[in-house]
C-alpha positions as CSV (number, residue, x, y, z in Angstrom):
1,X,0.0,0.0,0.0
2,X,1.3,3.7,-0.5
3,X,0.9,6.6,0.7
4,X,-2.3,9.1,0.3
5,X,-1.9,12.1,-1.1
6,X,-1.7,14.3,2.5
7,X,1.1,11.2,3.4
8,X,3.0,12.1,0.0
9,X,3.7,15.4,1.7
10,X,5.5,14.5,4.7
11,X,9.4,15.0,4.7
12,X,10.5,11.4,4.8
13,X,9.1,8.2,3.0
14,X,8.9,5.0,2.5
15,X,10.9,4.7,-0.2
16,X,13.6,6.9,1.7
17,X,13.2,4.3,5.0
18,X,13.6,1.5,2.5
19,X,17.1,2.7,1.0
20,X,17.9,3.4,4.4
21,X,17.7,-0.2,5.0
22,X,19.8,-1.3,2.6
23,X,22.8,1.0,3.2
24,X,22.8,-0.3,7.0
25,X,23.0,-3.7,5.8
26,X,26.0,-5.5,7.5
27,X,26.2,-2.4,9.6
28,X,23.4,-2.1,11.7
29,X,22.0,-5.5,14.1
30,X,18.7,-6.5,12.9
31,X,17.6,-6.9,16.3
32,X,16.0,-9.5,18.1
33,X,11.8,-9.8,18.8
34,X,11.3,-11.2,22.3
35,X,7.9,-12.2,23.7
36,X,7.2,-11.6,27.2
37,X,4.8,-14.1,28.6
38,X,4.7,-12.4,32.1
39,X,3.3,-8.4,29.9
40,X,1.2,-10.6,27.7
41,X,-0.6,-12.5,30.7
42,X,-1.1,-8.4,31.8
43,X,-2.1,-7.1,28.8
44,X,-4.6,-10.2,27.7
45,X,-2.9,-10.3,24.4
46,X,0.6,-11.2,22.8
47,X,3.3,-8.5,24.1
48,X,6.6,-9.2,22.0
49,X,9.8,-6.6,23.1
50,X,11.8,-5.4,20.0
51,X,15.3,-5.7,21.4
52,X,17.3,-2.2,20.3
53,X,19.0,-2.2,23.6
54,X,21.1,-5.2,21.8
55,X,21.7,-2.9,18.8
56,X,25.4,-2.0,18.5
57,X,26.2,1.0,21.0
58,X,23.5,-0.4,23.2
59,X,21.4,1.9,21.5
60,X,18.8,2.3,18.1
61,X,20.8,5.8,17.2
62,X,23.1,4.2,15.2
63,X,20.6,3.6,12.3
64,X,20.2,7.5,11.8
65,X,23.6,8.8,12.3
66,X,25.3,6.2,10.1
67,X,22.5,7.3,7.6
68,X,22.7,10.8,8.0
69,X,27.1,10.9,7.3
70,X,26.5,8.4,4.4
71,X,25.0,10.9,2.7
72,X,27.4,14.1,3.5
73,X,29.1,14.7,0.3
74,X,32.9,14.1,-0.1
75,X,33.9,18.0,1.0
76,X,31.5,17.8,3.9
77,X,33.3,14.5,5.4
78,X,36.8,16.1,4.8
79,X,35.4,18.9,7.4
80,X,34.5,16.3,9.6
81,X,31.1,16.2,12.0
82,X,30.4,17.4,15.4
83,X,27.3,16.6,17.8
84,X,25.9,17.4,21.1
85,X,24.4,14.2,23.5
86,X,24.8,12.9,26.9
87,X,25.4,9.6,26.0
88,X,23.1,7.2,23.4
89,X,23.5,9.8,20.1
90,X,27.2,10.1,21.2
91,X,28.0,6.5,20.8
92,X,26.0,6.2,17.5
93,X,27.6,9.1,15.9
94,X,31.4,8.3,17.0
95,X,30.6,4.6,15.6
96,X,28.9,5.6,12.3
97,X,31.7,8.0,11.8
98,X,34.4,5.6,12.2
99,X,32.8,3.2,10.0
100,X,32.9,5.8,7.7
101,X,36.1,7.0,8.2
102,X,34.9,11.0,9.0
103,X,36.8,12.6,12.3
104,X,34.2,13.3,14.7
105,X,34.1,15.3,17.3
106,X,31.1,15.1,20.5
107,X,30.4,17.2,23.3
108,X,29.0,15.8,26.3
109,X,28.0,17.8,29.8
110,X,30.6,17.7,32.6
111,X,28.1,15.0,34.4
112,X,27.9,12.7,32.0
113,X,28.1,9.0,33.2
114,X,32.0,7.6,32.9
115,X,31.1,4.5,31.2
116,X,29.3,6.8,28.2
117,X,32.1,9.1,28.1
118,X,34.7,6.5,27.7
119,X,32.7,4.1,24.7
120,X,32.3,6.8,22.9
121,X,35.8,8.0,23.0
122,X,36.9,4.3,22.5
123,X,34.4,4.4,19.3
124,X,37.1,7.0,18.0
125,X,34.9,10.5,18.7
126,X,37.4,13.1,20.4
127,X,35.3,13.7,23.3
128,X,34.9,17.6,24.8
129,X,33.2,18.2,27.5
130,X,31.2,21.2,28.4
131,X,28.5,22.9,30.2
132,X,26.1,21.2,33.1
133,X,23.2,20.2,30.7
134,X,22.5,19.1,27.3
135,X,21.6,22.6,26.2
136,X,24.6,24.3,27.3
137,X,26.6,21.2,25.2
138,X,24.7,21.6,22.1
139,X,25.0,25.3,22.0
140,X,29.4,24.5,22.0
141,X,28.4,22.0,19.4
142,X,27.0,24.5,17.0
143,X,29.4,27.3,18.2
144,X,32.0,24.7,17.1
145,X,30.2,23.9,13.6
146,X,30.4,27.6,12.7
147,X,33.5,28.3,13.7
148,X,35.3,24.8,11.9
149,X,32.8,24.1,9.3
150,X,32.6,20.6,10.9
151,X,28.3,19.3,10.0
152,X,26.1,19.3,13.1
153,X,24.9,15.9,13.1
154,X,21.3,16.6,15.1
155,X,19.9,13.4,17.4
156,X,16.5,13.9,15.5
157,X,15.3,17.0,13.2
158,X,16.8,15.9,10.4
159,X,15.2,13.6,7.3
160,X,18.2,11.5,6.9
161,X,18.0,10.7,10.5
162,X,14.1,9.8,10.8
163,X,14.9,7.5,7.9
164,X,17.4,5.4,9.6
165,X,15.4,5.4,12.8
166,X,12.7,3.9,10.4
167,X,14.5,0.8,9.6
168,X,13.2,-0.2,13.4
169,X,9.5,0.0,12.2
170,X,10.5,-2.4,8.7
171,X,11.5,-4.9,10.9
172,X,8.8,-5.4,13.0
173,X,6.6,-5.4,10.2
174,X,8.9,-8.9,9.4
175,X,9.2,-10.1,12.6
176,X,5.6,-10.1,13.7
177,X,3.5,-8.9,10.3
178,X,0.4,-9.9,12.9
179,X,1.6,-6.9,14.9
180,X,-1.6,-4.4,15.6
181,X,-0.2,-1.8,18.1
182,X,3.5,-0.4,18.7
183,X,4.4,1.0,21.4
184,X,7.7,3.8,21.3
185,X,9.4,6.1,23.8
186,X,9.5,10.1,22.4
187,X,11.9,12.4,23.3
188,X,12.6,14.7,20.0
189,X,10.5,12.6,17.9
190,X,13.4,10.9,15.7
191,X,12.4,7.3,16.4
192,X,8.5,7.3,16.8
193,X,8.4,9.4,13.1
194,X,10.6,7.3,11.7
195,X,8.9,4.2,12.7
196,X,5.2,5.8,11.6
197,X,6.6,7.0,8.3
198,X,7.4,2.9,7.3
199,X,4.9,1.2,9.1
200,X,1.5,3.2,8.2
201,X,2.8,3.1,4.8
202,X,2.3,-0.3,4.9
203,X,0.1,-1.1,7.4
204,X,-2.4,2.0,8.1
205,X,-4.6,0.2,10.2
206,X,-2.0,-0.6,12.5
207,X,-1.6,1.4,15.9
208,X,1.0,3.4,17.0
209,X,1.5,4.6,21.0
210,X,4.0,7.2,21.5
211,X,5.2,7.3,25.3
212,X,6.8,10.4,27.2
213,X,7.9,10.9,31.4
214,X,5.3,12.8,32.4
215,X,8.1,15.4,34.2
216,X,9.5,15.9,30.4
217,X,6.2,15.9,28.5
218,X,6.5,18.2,25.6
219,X,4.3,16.7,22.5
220,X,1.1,16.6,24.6
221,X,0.8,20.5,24.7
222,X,2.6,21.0,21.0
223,X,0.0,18.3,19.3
224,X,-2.7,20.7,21.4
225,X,-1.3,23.9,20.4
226,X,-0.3,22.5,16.6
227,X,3.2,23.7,16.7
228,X,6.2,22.7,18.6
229,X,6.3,24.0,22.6
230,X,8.9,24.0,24.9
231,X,8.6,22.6,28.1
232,X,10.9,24.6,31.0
233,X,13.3,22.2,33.2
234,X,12.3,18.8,31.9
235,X,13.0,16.4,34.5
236,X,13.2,12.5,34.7
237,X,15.3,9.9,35.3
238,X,15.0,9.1,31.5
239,X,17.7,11.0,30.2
240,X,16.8,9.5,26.6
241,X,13.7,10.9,26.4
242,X,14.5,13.9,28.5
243,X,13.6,16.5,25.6
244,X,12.5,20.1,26.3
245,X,11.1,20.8,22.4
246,X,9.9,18.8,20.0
247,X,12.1,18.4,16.7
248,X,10.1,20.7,14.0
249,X,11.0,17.5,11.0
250,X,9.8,14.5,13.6
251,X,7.1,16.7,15.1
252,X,4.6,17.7,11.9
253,X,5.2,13.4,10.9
254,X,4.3,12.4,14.5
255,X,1.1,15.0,14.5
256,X,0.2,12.9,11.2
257,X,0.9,9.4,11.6
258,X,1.2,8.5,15.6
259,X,-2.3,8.2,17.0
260,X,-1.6,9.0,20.6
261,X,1.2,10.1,23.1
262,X,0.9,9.0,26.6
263,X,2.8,10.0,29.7
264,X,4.2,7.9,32.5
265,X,5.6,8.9,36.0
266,X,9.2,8.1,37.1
267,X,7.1,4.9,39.5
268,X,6.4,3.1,36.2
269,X,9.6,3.9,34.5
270,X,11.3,2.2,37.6
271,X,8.9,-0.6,37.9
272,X,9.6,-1.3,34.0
273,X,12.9,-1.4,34.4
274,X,12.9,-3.5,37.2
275,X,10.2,-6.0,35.2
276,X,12.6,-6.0,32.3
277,X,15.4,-7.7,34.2
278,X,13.6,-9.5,36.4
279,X,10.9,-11.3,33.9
280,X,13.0,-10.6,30.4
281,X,16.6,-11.0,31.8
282,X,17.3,-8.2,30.0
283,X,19.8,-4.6,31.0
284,X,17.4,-1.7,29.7
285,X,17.8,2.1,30.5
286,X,14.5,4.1,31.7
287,X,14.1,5.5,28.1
288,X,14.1,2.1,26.9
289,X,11.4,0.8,29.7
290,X,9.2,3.5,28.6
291,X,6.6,1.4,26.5
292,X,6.9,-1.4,28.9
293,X,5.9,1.6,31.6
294,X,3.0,2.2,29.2
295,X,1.8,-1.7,29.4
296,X,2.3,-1.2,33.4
297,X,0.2,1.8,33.5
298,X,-3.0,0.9,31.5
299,X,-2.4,-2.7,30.1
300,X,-6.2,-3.2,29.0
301,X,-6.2,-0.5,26.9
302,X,-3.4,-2.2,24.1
303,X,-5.3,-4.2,20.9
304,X,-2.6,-7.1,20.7
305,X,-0.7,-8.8,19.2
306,X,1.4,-5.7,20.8
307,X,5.6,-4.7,20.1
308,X,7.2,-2.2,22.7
309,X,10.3,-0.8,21.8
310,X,12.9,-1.1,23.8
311,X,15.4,1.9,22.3
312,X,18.3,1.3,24.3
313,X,20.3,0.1,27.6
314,X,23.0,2.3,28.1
315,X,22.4,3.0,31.6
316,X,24.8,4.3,34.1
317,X,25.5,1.6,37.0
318,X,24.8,3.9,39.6
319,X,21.6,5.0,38.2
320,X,20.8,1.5,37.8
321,X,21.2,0.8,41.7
322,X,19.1,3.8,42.1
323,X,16.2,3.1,39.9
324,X,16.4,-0.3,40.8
325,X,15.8,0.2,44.5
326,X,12.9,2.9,43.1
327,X,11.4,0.5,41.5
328,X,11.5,-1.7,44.3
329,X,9.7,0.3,46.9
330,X,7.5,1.6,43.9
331,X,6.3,-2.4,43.8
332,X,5.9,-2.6,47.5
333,X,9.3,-4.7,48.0
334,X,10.9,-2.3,50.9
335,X,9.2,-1.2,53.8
336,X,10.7,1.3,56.3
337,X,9.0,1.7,60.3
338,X,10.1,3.0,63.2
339,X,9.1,1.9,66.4
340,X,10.3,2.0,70.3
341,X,11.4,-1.0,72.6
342,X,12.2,-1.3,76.1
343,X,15.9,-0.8,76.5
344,X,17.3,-3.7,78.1
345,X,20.0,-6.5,76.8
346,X,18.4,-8.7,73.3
347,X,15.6,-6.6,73.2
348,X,17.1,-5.9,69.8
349,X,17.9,-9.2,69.1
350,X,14.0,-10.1,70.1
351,X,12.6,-7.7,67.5
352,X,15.0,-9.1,64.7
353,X,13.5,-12.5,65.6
354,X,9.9,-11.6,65.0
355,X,11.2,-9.8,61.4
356,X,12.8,-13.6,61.0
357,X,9.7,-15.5,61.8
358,X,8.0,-13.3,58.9
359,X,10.8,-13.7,56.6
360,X,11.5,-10.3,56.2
361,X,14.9,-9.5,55.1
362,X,16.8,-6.2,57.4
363,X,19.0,-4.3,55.2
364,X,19.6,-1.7,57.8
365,X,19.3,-0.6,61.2
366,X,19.4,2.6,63.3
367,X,19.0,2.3,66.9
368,X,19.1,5.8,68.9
369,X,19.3,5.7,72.8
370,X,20.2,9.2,73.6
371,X,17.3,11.6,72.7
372,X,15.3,14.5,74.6
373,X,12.0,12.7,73.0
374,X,12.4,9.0,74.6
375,X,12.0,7.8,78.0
376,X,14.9,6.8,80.6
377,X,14.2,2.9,79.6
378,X,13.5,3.5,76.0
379,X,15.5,3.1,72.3
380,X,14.0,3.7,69.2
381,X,14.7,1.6,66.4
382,X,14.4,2.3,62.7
383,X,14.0,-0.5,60.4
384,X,14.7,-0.8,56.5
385,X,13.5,-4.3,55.3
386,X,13.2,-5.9,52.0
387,X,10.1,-7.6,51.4
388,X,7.7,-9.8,49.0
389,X,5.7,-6.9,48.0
390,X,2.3,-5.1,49.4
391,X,0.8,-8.3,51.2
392,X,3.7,-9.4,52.6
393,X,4.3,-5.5,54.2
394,X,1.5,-5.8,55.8
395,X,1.9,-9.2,57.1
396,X,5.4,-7.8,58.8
397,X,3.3,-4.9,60.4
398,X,0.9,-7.3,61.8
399,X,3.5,-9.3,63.6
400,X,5.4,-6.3,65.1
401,X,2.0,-5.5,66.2
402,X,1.1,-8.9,67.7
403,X,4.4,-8.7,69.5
404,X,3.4,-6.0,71.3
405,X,5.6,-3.0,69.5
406,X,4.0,0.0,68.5
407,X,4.9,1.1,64.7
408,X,5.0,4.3,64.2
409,X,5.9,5.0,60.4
C-alpha cells in the first residue's frame, strides 16, 4: 500500500526508509523480537519486546547517524562532523563515523556518566566536555560547527536521521506482520516518526503509541497547540527521552501518523525497568522501559498482538542501583518503620526475631538511645526491610503489632 496524497507530503518516505535499510546492511544488528509471557498475561494479548538495547552501542541511534554521514558529500566528510548528547547519540555518531572513516568530534555535559564518556571516545569520537546540561553542550556543538565548518549531526530534526530510525519500524513489520499496536518512547521525535513513516505506509490500520515521562512531556501541549512548545526544566530519570522541544521534521510526521502520546511517572519507568530484568533478563535504560511503563500503567487499553520498543540500555551503574531500589519500593518490596522497645539486653535481638519468623529481610538498622523525646528505659529503632511486596508488608506490620511493638511509620 502507498501513501495518500496528505502522506505524499511528509518530509521522509517510504521509499527513503527503505534505501535506508539497505545501506545499513551488515552495519546495523537487525535486532531481536522477544515475547514476554509475564506483559502478555497483563495485557490479555501477545506483548513481543523489539530488542534495540542489543543494537550496537546499546542503543537504536546508530541507524540514523550512520544514515545521515553516508549521505554528507565528499567536501562535507573532509570537514569532519560534530554533535551534542549525553550519551546514546554520542556513541552512534562516533561509531557511524568511524565506520565511515569521517573525524568526529562530540560534546558531552561535565556530568555525563563515565562509562558513556569512555565508549564513545573508544568508538574514536574526540570527546569535549562542556556545560552542566545538554543545552549548554549543544550550544558548544553549534558554536563549534560555525567556527570549523565541521556538520552538526542533530539526534533527530533531520530527514536523513528519521529515515534510519525507520528501519526499526521495517523490521517489525517482518518479525511479527500480525503486529496491531506499537508502542515507542518520544523524546525529540526521531524514532516514533521514523517508525510511523514505514509502518502506516504499509500497514495503516495498524496502531501506533507514543510514550513520554510525564516530568519531560512536551508533545502533549505542541500536538494541542499545533506547533512545537517547549517545556521549561524537563526532569526525569529518562535521560533519553529527557527533551524540552519537540524536533520541527519528527514533530509535523508524529502529529500525522502517531495516534496517541501518553505520559508515565518516574514509579512506572522504575517498575519497567525493574520488570525487564527481572521477567525478560534483559539490561534496559529508563528511556528504553518506557513502552513497557506504558503496558504497566493501563495494560487493557493495548489491541494485541502488541511490540514495545525497547530503544536502548545504556544506563549508568549507579543510576541502575538507584532506579532499581525505586522500583522496588514503587512495587511494595521495601518497607521502612520505626518503632520504640524497652531498653534492656536482646531486646534488639528479640525484635529481629519476629522480622525472621516473617521472613523479612533487614537491610539496615538505626538504633538511637540518647534523645530528649524517649523515656529513661526506651530506644528507638528504625527498620529498612526488603520484602515480597504489598501483602507481605502488611503481614510484617501485623506481627510487630502482635508482638506487642507499637509502629509508628
Amino acid at each position: 500500500m502507498s501513501y495518500s496524497t496528505a502522506d505524499s507530503l511528509l518530509p521522509v518516505t517510504l521509499d527513503d526508509v527503505r534505501g535506508a535499510q539497505k545501506m545499513l546492511s551488515g552495519v546495523a544488528r537487525v535486532t531481536a523480537l522477544e515475547g514476554s509471557r509475564h506483559l502478555s498475561q497483563m495485557v490479555g494479548a501477545p506483548v513481543h519486546l523489539k530488542c534495540e538495547n542489543l543494537q550496537r552501542t546499546g542503543s537504536f541511534k546508530l541507524r540514523g547517524a550512520y544514515v545521515r554521514i553516508a549521505g554528507l558529500l565528499p567536501e562535507e566528510r573532509a570537514a569532519g562532523v560534530v554533535a551534542a548528547s549525553a550519551g546514546n547519540h554520542a556513541q552512534g555518531v562516533a561509531l557511524a563515523s568511524a565506520l565511515l572513516g569521517v573525524r568526529s568530534t562530540v560534546f558531552m555535559p561535565k556530568g555525563a556518566p563515565l562509562p558513556k564518556v569512555s565508549a564513545t571516545r573508544d568508538y574514536g569520537a574526540e570527546v569535549r566536555l562542556h556545560g552542566q546540561v545538554v543545552d549548554e553542550t549543544l550550544a558548544a556543538a553549534q558554536e563549534y560547527a560555525a567556527e570549523t565548518g565541521a556538520v552538526f549531526i542533530h539526534p533527530f530534526d533531520h530527514p536523513d536521521i528519521i529515515a534510519g530510525q525507520g528501519t526499526v519500524g521495517l523490521e517489525i513489520l517482518e518479525q511479527c506482520p500480525e503486529a496491531r499496536t506499537i508502542v515507542v518512547g518520544i523524546g525529540g521525535g526521531g524514532l516514533a516518526a521514523g517508525i510511523a513513516v514505514s509502518v502506516k505506509a504499509l500497514r495503516p490500520d495498524l496502531r501506533i503509541i507514543g510514550v513520554q515521562a510525564a516530568g519531560a512531556a512536551a508533545y502533549p501541549p505542541s500536538l494541542a497547540a499545533g506547533r512545537p512548545v517547549s517545556v521549561e526544566n524537563p526532569a526525569t530519570m529518562a535521560d533519553g527521552i529527557k527533551v524540552g522541544r519537540p524536533g520541527d521534521v519528527p514533530f509535523g510526521i508524529v502529529g500525522e501518523l502517531v495516534d496517541e502520546v501518553r505520559t508515565v511517572s518516574e514509579d512506572e519507568l522504575s517498575a519497567a525497568l525493574l520488570l525487564c530484568l527481572e521477567r525478560a533478563k534483559l539490561v534496559v535504560e529508563p528511556a528504553g522501559a518506557s513502552p513497557v511503563a506504558a503496558l504497566l500503567s493501563r495494560p487493557g487499553s493495548f489491541e494485541g498482538p502488541v511490540v514495545a520498543v525497547l530503544s536502548g540500555g545504556n544506563v549508568d551503574p549507579v543510576l541502575m542501583q538507584r532506579v532499581l531500589r525505586h522500583g522496588m519500593a514503587a512495587q511494595g518490596r521495601y518497607l521502612a518503620v520505626r518503632l520504640r522497645l524497652t531498653d534492656r539486653p536482646g531486646a534488639l535481638a528479640t525484635l529481629l526475631g519476629v522480622l525472621s519468623v516473617v521472613d523479612a529481610n533487614v537491610l539496615d538498622v538505626s538504633h538511637v538511645r540518647t534523645d530528649p523525646r524517649l523515656g529513661l528505659t526506651e530506644a528507638e529503632v528504625e527498620l529498612h526491610l526488603e520484602t515480597k511486596g504489598p501483602a507481605h508488608c502488611a503481614e510484617v506490620g501485623q506481627a510487630l503489632r502482635e508482638a506487642g511493638y507499637t509502629v509508628m511509620g
